[in-house]
C-alpha positions in Angstrom: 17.3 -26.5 1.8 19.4 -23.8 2.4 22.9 -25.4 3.0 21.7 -27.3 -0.8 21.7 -23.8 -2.4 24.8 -22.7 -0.5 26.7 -26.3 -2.0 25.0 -26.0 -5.3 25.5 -22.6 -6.1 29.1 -22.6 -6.6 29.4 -25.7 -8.2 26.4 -24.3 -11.1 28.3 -21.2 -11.3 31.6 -23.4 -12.1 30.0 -25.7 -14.5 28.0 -22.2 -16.6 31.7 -20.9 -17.0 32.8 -24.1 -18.9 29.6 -24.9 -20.7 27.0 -22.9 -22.6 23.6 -23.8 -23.7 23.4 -23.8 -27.6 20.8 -24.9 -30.0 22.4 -28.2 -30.6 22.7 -28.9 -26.7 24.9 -28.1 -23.9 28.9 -27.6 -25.2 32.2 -26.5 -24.2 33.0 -23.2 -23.7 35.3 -23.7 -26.4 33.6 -24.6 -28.6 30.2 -22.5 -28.7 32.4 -19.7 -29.3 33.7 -21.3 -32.4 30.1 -22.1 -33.6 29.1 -19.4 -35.9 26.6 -17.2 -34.8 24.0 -15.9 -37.0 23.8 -11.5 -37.7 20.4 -11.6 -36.2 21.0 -13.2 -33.3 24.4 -11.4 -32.4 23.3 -7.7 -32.7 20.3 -9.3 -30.9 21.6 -7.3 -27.3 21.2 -4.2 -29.4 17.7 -4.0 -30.2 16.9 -4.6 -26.7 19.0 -2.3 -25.3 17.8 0.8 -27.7 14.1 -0.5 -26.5 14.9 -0.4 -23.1 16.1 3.3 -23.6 13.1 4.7 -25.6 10.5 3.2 -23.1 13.0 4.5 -20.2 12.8 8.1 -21.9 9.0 7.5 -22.5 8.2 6.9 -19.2 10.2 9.8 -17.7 8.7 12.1 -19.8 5.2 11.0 -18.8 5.9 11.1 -15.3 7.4 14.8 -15.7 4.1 16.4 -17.9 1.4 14.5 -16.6 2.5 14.5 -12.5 0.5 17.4 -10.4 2.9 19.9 -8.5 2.7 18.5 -4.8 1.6 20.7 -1.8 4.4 21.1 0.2 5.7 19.2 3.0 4.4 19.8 6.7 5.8 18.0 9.7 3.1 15.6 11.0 2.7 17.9 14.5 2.1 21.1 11.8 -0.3 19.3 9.4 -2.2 17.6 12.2 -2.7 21.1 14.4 -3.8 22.7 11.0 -6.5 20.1 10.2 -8.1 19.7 14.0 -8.4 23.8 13.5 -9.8 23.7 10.2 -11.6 20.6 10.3 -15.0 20.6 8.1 -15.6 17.0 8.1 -16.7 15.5 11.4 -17.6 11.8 12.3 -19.3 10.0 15.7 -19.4 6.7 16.1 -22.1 5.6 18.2 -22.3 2.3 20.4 -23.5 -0.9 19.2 -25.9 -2.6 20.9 -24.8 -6.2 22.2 -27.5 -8.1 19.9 -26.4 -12.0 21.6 -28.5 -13.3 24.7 -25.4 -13.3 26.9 -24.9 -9.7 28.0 -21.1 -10.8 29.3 -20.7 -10.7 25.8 -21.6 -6.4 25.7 -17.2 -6.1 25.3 -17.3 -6.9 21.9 -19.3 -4.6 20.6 -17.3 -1.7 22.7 -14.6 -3.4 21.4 -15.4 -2.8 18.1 -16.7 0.6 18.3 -13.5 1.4 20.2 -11.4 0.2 17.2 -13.5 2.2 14.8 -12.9 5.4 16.8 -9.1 4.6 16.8 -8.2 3.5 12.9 -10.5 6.8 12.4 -8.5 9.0 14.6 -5.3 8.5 12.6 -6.9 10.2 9.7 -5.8 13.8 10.4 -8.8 15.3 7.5 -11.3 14.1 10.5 -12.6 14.9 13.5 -13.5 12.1 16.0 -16.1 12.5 17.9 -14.8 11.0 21.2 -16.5 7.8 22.7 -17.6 9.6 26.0 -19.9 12.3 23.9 -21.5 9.5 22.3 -22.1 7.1 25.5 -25.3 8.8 26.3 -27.0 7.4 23.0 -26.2 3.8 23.7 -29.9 3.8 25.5 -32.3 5.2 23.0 -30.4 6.4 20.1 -33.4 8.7 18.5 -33.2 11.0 15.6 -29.8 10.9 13.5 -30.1 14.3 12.8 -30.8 15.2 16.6 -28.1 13.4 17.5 -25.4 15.3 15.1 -26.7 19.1 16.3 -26.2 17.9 20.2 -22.7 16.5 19.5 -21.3 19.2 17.2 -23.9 21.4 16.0 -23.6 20.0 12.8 -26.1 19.2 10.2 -26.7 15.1 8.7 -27.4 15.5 5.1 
């Protein structure tokens, strides 16, 4: 398929040069540019062109006025250090219980929780509550709300 583009091409880009598509059919060169060309039709380029510009000029100028002012940059190492400081939002994930009849089957849901826990810890807003603070719940998980003051002293709404 590809060798058939690579022959084609050149030969479709010899044959456009000597022939142009008119209303009446494919001509010669020649003699499409003798045919006479309608007003309309050959300021036509024109009209799109001053289009082209106005919604160019449009569009910049509604980027510029309605865009907030960014926060400035931080390296990663920066912005990451100043949100595990200042980190107001915290999040445990706590094990799943292996629900088949086969308990060699128990990997998948650690597997899972231990995905969770690491797509969560690339978010740099978030604390992750790490997987060995929340192994003792696996058991008896009890009250949701006891369970967030022991792991961070914070309060479930």
């Amino acid at each position: 398929m590809v060798l058939l583009i690579a022959v084609g091409f050149p030969i479709a880009l010899i044959l456009s040069w000597f022939f142009e598509v008119t209303p009446e059919g494919i001509k010669p060169t020649a003699t499409a540019d003798a045919m006479q060309i309608s007003g309309q039709k050959k300021h036509a380029w024109i009209y799109v062109v001053i289009i082209g510009a106005a919604v160019s000029i449009g569009l910049f100028f509604l980027g510029r006025f309605t865009a907030q002012n960014p926060a400035p940059r931080q390296d990663a190492s920066a912005a990451r250090t100043e949100a595990a400081t200042s980190a107001q939002t915290s999040v445990a994930v706590l094990p799943f219980e292996n629900l088949s009849k086969d308990p060699e089957n128990a990997y998948f849901s650690e597997g899972v929780q231990d995905e969770i826990l690491t797509r969560l810890a690339k978010i740099a807003q978030l604390k992750v509550i790490s997987r060995a603070s929340t192994e003792r719940f696996k058991s008896a998980p009890g009250d949701i709300h006891q369970i967030a003051q022991q792991l961070g002293g914070d309060s479930c709404p």
